[in-house]
CHARMM internal coordinates of N, CA and C (Angstrom, degrees):
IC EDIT
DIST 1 N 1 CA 1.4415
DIST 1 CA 1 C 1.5217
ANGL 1 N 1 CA 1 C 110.97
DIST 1 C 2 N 1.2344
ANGL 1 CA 1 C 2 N 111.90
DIHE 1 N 1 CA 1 C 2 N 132.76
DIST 2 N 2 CA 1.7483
ANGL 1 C 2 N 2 CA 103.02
DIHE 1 CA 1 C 2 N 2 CA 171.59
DIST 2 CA 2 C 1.2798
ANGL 2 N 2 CA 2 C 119.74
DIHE 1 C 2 N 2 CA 2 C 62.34
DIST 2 C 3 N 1.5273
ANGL 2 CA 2 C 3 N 122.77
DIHE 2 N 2 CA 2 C 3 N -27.23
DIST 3 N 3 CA 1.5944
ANGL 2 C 3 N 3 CA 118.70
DIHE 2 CA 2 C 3 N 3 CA -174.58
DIST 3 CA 3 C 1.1405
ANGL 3 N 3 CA 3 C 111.81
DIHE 2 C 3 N 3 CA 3 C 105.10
DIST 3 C 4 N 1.5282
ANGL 3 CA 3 C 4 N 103.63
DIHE 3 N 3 CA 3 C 4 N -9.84
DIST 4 N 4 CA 1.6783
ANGL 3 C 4 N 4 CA 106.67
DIHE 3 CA 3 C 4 N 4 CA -169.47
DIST 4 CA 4 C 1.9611
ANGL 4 N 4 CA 4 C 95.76
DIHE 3 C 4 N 4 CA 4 C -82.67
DIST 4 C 5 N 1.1426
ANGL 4 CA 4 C 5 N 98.18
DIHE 4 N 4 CA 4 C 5 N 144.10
DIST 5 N 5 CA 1.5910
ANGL 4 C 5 N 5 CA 125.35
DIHE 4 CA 4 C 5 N 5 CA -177.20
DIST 5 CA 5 C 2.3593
ANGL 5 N 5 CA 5 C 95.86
DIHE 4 C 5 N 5 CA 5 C -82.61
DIST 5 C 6 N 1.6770
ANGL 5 CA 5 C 6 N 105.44
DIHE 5 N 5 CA 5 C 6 N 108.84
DIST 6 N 6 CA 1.4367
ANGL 5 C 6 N 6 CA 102.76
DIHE 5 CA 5 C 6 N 6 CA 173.62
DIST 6 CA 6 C 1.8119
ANGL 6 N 6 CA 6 C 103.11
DIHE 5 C 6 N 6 CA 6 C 37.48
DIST 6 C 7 N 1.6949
ANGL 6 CA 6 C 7 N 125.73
DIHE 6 N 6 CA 6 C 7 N 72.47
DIST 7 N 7 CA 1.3232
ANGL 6 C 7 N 7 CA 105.30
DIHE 6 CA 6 C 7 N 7 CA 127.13
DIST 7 CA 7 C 1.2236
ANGL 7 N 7 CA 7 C 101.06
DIHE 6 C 7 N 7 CA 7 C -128.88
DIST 7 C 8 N 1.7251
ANGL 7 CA 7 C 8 N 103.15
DIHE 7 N 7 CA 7 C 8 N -176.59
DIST 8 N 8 CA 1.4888
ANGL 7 C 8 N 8 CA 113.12
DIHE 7 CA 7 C 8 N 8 CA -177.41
DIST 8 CA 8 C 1.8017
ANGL 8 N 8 CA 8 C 128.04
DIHE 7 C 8 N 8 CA 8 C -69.86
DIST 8 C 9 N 0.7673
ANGL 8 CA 8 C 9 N 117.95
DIHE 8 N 8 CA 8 C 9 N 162.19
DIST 9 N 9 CA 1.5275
ANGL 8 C 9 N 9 CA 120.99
DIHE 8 CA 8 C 9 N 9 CA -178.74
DIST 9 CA 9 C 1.4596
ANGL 9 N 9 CA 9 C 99.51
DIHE 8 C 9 N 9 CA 9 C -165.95
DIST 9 C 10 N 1.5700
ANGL 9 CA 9 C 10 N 105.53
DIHE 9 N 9 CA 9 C 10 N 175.72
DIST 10 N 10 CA 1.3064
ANGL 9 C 10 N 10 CA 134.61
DIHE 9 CA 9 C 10 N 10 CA -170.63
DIST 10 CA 10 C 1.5428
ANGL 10 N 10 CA 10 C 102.89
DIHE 9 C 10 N 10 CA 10 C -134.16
DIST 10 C 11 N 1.7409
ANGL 10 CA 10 C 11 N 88.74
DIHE 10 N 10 CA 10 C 11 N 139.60
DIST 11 N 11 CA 1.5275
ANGL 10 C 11 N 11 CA 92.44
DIHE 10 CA 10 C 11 N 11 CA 167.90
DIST 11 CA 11 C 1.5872
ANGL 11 N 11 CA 11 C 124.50
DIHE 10 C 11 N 11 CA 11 C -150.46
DIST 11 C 12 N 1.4630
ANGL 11 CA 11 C 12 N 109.64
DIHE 11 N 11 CA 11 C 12 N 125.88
DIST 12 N 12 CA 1.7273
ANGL 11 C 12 N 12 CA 108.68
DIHE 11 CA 11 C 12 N 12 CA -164.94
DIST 12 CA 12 C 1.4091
ANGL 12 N 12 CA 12 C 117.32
DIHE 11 C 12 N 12 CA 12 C -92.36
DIST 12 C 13 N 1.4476
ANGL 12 CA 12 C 13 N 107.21
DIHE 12 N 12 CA 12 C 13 N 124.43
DIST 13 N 13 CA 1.3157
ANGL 12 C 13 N 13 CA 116.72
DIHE 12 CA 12 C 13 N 13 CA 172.94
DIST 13 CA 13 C 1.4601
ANGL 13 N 13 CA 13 C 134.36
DIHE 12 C 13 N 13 CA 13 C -85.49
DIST 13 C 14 N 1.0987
ANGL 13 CA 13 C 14 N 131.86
DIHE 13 N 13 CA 13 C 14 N 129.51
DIST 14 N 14 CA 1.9019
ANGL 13 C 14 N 14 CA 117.96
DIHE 13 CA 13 C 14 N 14 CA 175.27
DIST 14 CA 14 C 1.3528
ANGL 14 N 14 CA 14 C 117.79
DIHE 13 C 14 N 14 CA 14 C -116.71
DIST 14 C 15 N 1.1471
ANGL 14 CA 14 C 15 N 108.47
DIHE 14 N 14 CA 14 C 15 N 135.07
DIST 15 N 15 CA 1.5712
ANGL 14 C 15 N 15 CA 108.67
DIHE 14 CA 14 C 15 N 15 CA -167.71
DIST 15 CA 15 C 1.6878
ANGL 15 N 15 CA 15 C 101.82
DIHE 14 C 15 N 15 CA 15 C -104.43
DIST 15 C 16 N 1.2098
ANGL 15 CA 15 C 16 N 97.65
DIHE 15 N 15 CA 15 C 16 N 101.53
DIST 16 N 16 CA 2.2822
ANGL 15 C 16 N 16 CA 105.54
DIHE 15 CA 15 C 16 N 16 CA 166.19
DIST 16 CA 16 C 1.0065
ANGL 16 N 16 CA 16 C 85.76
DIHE 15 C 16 N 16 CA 16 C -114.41
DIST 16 C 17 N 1.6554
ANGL 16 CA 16 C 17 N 77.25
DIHE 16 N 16 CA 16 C 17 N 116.02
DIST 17 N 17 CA 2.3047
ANGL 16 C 17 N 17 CA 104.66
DIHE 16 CA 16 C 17 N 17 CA 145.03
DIST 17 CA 17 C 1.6367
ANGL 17 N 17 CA 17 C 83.29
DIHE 16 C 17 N 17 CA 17 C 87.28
DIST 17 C 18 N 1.0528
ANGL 17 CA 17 C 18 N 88.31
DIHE 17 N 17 CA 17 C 18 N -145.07
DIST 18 N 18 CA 2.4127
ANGL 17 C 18 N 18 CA 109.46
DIHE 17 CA 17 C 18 N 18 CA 166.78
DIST 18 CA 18 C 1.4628
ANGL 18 N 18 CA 18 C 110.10
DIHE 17 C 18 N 18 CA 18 C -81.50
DIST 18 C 19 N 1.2869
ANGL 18 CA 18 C 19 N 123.79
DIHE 18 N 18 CA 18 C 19 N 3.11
DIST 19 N 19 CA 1.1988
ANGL 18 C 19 N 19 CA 123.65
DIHE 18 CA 18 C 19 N 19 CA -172.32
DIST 19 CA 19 C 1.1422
ANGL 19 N 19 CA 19 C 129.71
DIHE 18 C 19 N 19 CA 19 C -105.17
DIST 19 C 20 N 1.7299
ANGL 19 CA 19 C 20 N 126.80
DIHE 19 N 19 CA 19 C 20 N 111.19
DIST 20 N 20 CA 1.5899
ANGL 19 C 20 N 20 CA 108.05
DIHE 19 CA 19 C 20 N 20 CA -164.97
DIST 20 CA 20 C 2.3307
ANGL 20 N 20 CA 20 C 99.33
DIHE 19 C 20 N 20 CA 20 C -94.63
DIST 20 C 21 N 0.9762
ANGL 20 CA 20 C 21 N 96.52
DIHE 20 N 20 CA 20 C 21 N 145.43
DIST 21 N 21 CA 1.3337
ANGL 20 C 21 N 21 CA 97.77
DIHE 20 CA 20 C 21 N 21 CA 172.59
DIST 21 CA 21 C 1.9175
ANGL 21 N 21 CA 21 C 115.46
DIHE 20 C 21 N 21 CA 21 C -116.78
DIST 21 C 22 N 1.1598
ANGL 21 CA 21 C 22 N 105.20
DIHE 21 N 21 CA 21 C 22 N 159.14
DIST 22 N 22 CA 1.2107
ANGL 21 C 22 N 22 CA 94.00
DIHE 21 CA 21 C 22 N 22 CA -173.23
DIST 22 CA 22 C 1.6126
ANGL 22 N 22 CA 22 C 96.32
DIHE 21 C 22 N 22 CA 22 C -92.27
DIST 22 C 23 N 1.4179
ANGL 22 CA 22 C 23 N 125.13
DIHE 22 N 22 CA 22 C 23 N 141.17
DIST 23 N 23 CA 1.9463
ANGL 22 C 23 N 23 CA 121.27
DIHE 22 CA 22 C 23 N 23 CA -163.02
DIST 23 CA 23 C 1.8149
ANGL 23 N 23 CA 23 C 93.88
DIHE 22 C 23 N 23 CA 23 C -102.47
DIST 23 C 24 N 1.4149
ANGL 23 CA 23 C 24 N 111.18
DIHE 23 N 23 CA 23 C 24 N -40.44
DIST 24 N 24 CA 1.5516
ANGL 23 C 24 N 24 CA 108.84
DIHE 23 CA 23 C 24 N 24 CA -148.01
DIST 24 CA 24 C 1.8320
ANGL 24 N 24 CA 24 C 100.43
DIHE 23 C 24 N 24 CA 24 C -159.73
DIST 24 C 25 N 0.9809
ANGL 24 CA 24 C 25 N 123.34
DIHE 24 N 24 CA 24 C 25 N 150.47
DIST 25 N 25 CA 1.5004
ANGL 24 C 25 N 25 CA 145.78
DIHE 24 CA 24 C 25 N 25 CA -170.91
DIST 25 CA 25 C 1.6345
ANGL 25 N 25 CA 25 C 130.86
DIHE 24 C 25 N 25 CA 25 C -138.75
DIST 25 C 26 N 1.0040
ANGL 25 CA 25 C 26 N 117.80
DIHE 25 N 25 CA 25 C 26 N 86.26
DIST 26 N 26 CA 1.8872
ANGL 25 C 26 N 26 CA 104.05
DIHE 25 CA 25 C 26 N 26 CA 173.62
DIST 26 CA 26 C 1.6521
ANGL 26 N 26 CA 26 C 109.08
DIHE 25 C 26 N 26 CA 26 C -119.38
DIST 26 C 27 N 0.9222
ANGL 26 CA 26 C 27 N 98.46
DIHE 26 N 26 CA 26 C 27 N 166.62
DIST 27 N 27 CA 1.9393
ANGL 26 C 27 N 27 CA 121.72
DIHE 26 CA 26 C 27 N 27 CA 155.53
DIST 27 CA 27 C 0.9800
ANGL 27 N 27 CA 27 C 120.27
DIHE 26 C 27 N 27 CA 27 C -126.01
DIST 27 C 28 N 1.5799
ANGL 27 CA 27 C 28 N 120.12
DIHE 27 N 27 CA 27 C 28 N 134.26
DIST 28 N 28 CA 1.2028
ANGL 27 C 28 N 28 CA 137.01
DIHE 27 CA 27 C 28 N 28 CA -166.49
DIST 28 CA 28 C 1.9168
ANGL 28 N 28 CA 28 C 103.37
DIHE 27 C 28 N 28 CA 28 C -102.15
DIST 28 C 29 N 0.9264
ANGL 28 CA 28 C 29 N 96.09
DIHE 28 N 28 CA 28 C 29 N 95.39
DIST 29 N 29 CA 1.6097
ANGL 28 C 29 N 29 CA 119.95
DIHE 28 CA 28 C 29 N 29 CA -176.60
DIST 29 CA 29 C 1.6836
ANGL 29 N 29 CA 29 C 114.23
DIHE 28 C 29 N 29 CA 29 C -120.32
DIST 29 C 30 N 1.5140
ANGL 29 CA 29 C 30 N 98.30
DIHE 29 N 29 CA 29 C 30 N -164.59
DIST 30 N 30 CA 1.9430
ANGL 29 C 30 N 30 CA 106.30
DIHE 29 CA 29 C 30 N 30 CA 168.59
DIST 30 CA 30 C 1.4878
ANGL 30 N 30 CA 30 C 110.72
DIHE 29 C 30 N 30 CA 30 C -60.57
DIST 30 C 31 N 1.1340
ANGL 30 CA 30 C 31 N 110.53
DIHE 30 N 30 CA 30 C 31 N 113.61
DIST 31 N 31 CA 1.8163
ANGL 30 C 31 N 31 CA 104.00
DIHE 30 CA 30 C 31 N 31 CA 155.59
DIST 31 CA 31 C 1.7598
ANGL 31 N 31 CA 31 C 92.81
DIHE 30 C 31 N 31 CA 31 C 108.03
DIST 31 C 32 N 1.1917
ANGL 31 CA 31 C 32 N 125.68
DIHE 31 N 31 CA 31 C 32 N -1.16
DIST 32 N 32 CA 1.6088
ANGL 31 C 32 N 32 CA 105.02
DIHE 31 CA 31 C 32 N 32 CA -175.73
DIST 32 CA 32 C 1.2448
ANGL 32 N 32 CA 32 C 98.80
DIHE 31 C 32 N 32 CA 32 C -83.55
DIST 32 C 33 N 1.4581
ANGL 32 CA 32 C 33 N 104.22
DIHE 32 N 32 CA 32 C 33 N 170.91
DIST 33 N 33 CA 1.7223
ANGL 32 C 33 N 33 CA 117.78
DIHE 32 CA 32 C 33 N 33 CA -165.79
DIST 33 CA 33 C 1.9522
ANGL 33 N 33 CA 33 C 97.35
DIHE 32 C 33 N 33 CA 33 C -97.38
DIST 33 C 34 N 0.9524
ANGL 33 CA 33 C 34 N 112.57
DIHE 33 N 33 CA 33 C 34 N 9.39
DIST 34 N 34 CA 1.9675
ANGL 33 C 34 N 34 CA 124.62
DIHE 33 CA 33 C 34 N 34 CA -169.81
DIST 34 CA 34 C 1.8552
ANGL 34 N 34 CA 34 C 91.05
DIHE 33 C 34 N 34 CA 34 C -93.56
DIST 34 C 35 N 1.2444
ANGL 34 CA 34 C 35 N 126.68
DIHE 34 N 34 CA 34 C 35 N -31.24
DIST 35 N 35 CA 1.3225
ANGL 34 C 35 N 35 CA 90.20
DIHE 34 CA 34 C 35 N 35 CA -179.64
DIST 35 CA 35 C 1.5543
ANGL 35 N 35 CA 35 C 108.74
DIHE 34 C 35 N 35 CA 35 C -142.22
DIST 35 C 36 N 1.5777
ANGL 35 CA 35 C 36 N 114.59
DIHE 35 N 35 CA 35 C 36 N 126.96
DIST 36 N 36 CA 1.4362
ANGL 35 C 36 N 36 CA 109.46
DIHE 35 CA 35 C 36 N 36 CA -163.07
DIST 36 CA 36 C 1.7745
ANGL 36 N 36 CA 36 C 124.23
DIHE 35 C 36 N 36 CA 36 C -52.21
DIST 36 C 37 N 1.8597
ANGL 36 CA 36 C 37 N 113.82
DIHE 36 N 36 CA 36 C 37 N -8.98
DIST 37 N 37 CA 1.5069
ANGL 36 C 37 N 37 CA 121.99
DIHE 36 CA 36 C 37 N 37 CA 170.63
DIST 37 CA 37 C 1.1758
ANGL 37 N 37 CA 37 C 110.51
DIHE 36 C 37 N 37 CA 37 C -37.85
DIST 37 C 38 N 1.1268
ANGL 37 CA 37 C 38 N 132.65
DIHE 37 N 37 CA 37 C 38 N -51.07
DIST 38 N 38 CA 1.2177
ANGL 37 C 38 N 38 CA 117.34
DIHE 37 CA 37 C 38 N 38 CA -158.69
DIST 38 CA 38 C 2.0385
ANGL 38 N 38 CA 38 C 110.29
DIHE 37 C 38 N 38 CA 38 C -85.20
DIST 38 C 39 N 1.3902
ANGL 38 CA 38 C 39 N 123.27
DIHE 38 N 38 CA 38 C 39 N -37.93
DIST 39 N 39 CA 1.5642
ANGL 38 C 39 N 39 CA 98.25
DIHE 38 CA 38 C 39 N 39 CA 173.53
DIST 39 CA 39 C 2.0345
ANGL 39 N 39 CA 39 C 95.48
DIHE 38 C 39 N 39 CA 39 C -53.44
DIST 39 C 40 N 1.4799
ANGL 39 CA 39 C 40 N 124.70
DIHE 39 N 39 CA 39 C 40 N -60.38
DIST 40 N 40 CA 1.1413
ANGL 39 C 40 N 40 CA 102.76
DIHE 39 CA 39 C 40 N 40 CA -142.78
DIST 40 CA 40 C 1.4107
ANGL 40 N 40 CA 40 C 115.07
DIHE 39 C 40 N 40 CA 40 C -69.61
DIST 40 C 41 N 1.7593
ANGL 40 CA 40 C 41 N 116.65
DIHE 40 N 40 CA 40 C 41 N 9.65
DIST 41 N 41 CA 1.6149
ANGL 40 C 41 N 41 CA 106.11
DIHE 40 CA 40 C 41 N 41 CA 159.17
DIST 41 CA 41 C 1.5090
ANGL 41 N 41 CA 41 C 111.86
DIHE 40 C 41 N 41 CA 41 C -105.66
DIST 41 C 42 N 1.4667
ANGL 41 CA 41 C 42 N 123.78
DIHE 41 N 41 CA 41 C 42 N 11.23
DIST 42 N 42 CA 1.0633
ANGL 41 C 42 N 42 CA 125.50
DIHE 41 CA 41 C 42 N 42 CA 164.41
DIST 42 CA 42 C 1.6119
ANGL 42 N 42 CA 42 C 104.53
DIHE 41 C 42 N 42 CA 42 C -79.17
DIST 42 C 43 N 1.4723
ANGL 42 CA 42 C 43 N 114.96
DIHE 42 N 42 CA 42 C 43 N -64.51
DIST 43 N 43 CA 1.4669
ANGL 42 C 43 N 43 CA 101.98
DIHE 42 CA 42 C 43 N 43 CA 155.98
DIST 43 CA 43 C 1.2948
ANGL 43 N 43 CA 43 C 137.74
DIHE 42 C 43 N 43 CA 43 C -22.43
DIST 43 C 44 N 1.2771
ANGL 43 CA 43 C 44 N 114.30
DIHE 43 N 43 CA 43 C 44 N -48.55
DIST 44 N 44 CA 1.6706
ANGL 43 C 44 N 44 CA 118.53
DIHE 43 CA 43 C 44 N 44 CA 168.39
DIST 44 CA 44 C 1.7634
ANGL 44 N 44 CA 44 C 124.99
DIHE 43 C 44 N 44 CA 44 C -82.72
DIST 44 C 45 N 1.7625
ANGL 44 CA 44 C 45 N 91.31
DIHE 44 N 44 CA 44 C 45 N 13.54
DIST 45 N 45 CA 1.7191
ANGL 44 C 45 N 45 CA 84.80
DIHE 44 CA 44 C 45 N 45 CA 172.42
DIST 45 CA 45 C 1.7061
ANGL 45 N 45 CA 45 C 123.93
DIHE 44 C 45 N 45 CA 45 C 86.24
DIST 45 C 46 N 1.5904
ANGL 45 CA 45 C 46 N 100.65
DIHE 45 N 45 CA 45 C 46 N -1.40
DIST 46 N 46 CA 1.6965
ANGL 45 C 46 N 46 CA 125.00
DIHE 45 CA 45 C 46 N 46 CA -152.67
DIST 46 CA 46 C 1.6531
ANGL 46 N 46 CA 46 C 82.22
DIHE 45 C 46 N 46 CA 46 C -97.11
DIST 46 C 47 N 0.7858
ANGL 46 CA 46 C 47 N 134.28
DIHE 46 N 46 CA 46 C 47 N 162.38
DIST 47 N 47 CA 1.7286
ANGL 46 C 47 N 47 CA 144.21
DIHE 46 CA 46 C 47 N 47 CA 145.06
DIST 47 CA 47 C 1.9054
ANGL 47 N 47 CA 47 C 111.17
DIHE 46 C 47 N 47 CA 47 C -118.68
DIST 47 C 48 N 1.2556
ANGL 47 CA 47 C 48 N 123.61
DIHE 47 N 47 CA 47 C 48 N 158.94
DIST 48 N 48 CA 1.2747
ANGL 47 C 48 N 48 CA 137.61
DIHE 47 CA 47 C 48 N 48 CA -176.88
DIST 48 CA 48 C 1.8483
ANGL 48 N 48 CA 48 C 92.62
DIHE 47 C 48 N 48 CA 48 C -48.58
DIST 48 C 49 N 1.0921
ANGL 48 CA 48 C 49 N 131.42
DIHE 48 N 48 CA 48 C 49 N -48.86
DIST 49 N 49 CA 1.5913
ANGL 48 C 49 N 49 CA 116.79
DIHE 48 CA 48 C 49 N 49 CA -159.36
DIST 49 CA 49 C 1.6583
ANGL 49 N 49 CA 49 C 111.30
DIHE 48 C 49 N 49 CA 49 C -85.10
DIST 49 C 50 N 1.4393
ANGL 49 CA 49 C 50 N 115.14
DIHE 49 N 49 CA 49 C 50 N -4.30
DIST 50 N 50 CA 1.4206
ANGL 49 C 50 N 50 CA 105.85
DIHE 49 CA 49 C 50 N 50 CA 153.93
DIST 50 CA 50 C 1.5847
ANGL 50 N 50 CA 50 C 114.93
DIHE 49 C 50 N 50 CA 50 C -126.61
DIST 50 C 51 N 1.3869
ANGL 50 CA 50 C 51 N 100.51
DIHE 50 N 50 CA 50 C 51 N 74.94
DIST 51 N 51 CA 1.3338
ANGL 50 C 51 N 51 CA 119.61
DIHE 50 CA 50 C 51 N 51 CA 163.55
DIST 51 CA 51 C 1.7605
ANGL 51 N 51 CA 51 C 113.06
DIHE 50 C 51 N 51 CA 51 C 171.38
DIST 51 C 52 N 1.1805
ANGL 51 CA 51 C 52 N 92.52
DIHE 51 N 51 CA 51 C 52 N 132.46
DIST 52 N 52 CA 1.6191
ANGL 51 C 52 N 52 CA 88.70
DIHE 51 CA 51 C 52 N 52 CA -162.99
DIST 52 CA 52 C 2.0624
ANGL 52 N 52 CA 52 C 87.97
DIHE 51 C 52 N 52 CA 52 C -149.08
DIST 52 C 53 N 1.8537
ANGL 52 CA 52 C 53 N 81.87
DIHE 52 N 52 CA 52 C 53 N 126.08
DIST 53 N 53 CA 1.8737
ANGL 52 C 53 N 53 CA 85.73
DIHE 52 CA 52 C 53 N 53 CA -178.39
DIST 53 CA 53 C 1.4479
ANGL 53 N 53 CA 53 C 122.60
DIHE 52 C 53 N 53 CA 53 C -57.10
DIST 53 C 54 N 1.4450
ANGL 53 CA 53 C 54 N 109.10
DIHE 53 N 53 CA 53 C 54 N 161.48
DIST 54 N 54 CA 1.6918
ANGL 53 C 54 N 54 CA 103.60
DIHE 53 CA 53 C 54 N 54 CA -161.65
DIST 54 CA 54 C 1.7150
ANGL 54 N 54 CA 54 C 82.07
DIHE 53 C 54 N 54 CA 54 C -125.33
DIST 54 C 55 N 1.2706
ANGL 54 CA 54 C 55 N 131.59
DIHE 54 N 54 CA 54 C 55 N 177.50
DIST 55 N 55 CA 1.4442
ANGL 54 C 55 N 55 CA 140.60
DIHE 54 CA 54 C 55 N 55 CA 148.75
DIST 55 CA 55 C 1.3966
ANGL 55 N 55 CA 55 C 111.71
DIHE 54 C 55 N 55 CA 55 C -80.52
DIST 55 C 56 N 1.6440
ANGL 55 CA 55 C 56 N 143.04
DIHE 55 N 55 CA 55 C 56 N -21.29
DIST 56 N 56 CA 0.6814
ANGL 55 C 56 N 56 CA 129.41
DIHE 55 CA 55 C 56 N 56 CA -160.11
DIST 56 CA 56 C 1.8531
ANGL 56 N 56 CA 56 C 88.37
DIHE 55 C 56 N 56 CA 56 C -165.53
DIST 56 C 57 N 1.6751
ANGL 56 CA 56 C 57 N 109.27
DIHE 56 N 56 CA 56 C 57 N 116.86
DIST 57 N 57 CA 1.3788
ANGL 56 C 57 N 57 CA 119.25
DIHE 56 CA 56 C 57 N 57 CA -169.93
DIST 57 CA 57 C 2.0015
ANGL 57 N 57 CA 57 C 99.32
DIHE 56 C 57 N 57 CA 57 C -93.91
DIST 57 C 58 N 1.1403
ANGL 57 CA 57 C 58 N 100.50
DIHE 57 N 57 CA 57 C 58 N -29.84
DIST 58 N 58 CA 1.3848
ANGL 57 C 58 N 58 CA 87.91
DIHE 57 CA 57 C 58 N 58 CA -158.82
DIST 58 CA 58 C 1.3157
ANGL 58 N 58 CA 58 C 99.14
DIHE 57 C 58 N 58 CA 58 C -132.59
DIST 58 C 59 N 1.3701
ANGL 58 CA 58 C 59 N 161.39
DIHE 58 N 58 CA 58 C 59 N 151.74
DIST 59 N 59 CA 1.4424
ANGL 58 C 59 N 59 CA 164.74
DIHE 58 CA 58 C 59 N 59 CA -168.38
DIST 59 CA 59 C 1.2049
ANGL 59 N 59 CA 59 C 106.70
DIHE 58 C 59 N 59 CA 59 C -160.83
DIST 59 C 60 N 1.9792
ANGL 59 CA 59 C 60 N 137.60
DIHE 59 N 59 CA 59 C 60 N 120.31
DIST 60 N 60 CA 0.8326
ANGL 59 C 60 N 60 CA 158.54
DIHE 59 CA 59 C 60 N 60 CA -177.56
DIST 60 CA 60 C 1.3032
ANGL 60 N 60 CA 60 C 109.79
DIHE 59 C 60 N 60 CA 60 C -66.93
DIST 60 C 61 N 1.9433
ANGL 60 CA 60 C 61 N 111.28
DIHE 60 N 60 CA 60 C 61 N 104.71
DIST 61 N 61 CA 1.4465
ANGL 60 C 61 N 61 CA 100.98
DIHE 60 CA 60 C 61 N 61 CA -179.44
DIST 61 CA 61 C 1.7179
ANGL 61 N 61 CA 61 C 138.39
DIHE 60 C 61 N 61 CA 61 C -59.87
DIST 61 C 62 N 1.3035
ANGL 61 CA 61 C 62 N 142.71
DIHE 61 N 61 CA 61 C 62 N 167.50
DIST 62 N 62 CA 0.8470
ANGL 61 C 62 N 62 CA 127.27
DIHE 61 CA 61 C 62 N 62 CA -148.50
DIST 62 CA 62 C 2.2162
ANGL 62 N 62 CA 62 C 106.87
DIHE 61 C 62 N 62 CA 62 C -91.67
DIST 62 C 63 N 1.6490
ANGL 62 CA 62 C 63 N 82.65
DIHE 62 N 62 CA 62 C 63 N -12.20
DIST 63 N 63 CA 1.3579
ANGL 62 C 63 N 63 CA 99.45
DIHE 62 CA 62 C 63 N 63 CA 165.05
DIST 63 CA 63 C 1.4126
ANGL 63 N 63 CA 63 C 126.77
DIHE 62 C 63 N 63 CA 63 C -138.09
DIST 63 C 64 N 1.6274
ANGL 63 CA 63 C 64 N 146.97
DIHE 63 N 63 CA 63 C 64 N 82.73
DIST 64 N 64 CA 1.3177
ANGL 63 C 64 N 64 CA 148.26
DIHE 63 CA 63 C 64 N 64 CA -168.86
DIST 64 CA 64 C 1.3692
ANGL 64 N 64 CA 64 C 103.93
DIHE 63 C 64 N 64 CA 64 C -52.55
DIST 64 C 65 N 1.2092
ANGL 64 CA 64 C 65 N 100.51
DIHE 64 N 64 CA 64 C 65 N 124.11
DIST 65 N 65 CA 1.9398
ANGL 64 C 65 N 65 CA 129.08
DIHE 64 CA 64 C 65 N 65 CA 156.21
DIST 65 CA 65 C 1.5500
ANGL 65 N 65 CA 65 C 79.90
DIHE 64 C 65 N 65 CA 65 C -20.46
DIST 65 C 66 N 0.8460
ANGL 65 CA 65 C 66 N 148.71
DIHE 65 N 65 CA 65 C 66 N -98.34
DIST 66 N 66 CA 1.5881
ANGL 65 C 66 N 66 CA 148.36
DIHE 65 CA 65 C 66 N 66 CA -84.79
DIST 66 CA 66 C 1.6258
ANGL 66 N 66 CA 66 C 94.58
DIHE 65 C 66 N 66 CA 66 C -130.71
DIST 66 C 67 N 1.5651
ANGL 66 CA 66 C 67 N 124.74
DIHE 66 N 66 CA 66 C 67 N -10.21
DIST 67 N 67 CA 1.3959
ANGL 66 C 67 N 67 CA 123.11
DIHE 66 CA 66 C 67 N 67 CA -178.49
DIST 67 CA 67 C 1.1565
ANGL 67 N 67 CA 67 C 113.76
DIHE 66 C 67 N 67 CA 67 C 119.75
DIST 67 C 68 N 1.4359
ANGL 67 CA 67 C 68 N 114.06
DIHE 67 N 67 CA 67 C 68 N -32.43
DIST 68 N 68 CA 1.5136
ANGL 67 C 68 N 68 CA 126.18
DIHE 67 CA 67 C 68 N 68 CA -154.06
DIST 68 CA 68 C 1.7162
ANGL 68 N 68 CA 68 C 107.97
DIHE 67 C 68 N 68 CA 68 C 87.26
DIST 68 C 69 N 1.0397
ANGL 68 CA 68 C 69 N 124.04
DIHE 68 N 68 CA 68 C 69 N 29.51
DIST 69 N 69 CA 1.8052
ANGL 68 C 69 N 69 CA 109.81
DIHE 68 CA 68 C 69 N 69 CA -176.72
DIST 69 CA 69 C 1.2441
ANGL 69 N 69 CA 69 C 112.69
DIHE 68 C 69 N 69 CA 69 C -69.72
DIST 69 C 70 N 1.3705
ANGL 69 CA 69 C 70 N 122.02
DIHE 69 N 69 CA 69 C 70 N -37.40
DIST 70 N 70 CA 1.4902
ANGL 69 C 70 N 70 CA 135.88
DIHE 69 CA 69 C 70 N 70 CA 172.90
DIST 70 CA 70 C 1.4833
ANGL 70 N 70 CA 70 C 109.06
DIHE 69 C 70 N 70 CA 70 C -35.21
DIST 70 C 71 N 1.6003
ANGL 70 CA 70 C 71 N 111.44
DIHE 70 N 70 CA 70 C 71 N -56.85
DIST 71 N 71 CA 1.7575
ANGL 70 C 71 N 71 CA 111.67
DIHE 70 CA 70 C 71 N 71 CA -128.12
DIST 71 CA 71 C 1.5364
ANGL 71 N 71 CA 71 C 86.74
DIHE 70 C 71 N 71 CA 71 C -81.94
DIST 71 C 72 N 1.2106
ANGL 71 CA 71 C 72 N 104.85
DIHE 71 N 71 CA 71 C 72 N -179.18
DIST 72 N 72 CA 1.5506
ANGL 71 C 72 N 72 CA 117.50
DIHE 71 CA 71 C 72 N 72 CA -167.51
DIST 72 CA 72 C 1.8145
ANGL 72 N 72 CA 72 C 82.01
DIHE 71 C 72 N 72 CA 72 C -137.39
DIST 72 C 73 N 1.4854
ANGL 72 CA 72 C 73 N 109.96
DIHE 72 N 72 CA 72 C 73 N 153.80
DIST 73 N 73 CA 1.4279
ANGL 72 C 73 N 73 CA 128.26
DIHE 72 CA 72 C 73 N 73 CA -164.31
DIST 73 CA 73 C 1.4639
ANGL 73 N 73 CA 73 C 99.67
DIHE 72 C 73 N 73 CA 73 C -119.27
END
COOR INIT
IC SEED 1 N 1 CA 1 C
IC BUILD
């Protein structure tokens, strides 16, 4: 899809008669209009090639600077 290397996309099917056809195709990559990330790192000066989505942005170290007194359990 798109050229893009494994991301996600969507794709719409229509069914005439017994026949399903494929109607429409995208990938959801740099620059698509599907997810608002990209104006607000255009706003920040960022472009698509230094920033790339993670599953998991932030992970609780196994020891906090500060003790952990803050966190709530």
């Amino acid at each position: 899809m798109m050229g893009y290397a494994n991301c996600p996309g969507a794709v719409v099917y229509e069914k005439r008669g017994e026949k399903i056809f494929r109607r429409a195709r995208t990938g959801f990559g740099p620059g698509d209009l599907y997810s608002p990330m990209w104006h607000l790192l255009a706003l920040a000066g960022l472009s698509e090639s230094e920033w790339t989505p993670q599953f998991h942005y932030w992970r609780r170290p196994a020891v906090m600077e500060d003790g952990g007194a803050n966190l709530k359990d």
